[in-house]
C-alpha angles and dihedrals in degrees: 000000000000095000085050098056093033075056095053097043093055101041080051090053083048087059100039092055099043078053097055101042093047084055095048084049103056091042084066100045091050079049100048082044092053093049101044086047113134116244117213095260091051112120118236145150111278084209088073095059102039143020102185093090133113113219129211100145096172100185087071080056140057090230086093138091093265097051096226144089108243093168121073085209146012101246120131119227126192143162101269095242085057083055090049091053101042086050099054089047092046085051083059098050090048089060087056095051094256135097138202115261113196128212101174142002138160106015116186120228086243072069104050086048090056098056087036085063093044098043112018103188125098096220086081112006117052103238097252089220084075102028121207132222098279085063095050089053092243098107132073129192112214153158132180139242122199124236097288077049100246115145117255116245104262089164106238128043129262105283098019106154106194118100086261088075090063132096090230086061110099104163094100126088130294086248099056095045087048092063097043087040087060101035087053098044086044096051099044088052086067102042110285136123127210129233120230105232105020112064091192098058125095134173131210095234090209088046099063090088096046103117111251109264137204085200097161127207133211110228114217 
């Protein structure tokens, strides 16, 4: 009777211990999550958080104004409250039967640097001893193409530079207007503000104050 109980009270102790450290275990895991939780200004790849996107990120190309390729590799980066916005408006267009295609994103100041080296003139490259928004995470550069993934007629071409690339411009067809008119309604429902003589830029209207970043990526 005495070695059955001394049995059960240390199978019991056994127990007891494995509990408690279990416990202890999964306390520091919660702990280690909670420390390492992404903030909304914290820079990350829109690809993880989405694959309904269309790329044609032309800075990791030639096919661009400048004629060179700035970027090692075609990934958009972007504050993650950037990310949040751009999903939920992509998640409107494709009810309508359209996505967003991208053709550039974050963009560090080592970058800026870069075109401003290339093209030194204001009129088409932000000074980098400014920054612009590209440059804080909080832009995007975009188009869309419709459900068989052909772009949608914007009239004029991505970095375009003549007045018929801006959004004051209305001597182009009712087609045309009509497309600029929806991606820019779209994309101000869901936090964004438009810029005046380039269609395909928008801005993150919380992200204008977000401090301008070199945050750096590995490609793959």
């Amino acid at each position: 009777m005495k070695s059955t109980v001394q049995v059960i009270s240390y199978s019991n102790f056994l127990f007891f211990l494995v509990s408690f450290f279990w416990i202890i275990s999964s306390s520091a895991q919660n702990e280690v999550y909670e420390d390492v939780s992404l903030t909304d200004t914290t820079f990350v790849n829109l690809k993880d958080y989405s694959k309904d996107f269309i790329y044609d990120m032309k800075y990791a190309t030639e096919d661009n104004f400048l004629k060179a390729k700035v970027y090692d590799c075609a990934e958009c980066f972007l504050r993650l409250k950037t990310v949040q916005a751009l999903i939920e408006a992509n998640k409107d267009f494709i009810k309508k039967g359209y996505k967003i295609k991208l053709y550039d994103c974050y963009r560090p100041l080592s970058i800026q640097n870069k075109m401003w080296q290339i093209v030194s003139n204001p009129e088409y490259v932000a000074d980098p001893k400014k920054g612009s928004i590209h440059n804080r995470g909080g832009a995007v550069d975009i188009s869309l193409v419709d459900s068989k993934g052909k772009e949608v007629d914007m009239g004029t071409p991505f970095d375009f530079f003549g007045i018929q690339a801006s959004h004051n411009y209305t001597k182009l067809s009712k087609e045309v207007l009509s497309n600029r008119k929806f991606l820019k309604k779209v994309m101000i429902k869901n936090g964004f503000n438009s810029f005046d003589s380039e269609w395909w830029h928008y801005n993150l209207k919380t992200g204008l104050k977000d401090k301008v970043s070199n945050q750096k990526w590995d490609c793959e």
